[in-house]
Residue, then its C-alpha position, 0 to 999 in steps of 0.5 A: x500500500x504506497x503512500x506517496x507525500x508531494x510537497x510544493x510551493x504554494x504558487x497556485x498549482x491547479x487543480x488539473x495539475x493536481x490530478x495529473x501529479x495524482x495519476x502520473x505518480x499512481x500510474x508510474x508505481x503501477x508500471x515500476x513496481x507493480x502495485x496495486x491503484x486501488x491502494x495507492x495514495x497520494x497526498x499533496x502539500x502546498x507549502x508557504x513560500x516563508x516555511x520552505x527553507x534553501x541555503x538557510x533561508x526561506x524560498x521567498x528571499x532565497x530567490x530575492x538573493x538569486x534575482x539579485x546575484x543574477x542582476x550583478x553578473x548580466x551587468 
């Protein structure tokens, strides 16, 4: 019975995008390993950008620093 934990930025993943996640995992356990959809589920977590942390800091100004860093060097 897999049980499989997506985590994700919460940036306004659809809900099509959602089932496709669903059934692209479900299907891939199915193909890979044999296992049974009907007992394979999966969970989706949408996380705040300031509760995902990178390089020691939150993503939201993680990726502040990268824009910045990017700016420099195409100066």
């Amino acid at each position: 019975m897999p049980y499989v934990n997506i985590k994700v930025t919460k940036e306004g993943v659809t809900r099509e995008q959602k089932t496709q996640l669903i059934k692209g995992v479900t299907d891939l356990l199915r193909d890979v390993l044999g296992k049974d959809p009907a007992t394979t589920f999966v969970v989706i977590d949408e996380v705040e950008l300031t509760d995902w942390g990178v390089g020691g800091t939150n993503v939201e100004d993680w990726r502040k620093q990268q824009a910045q860093a990017r700016a420099h060097t195409s100066t």
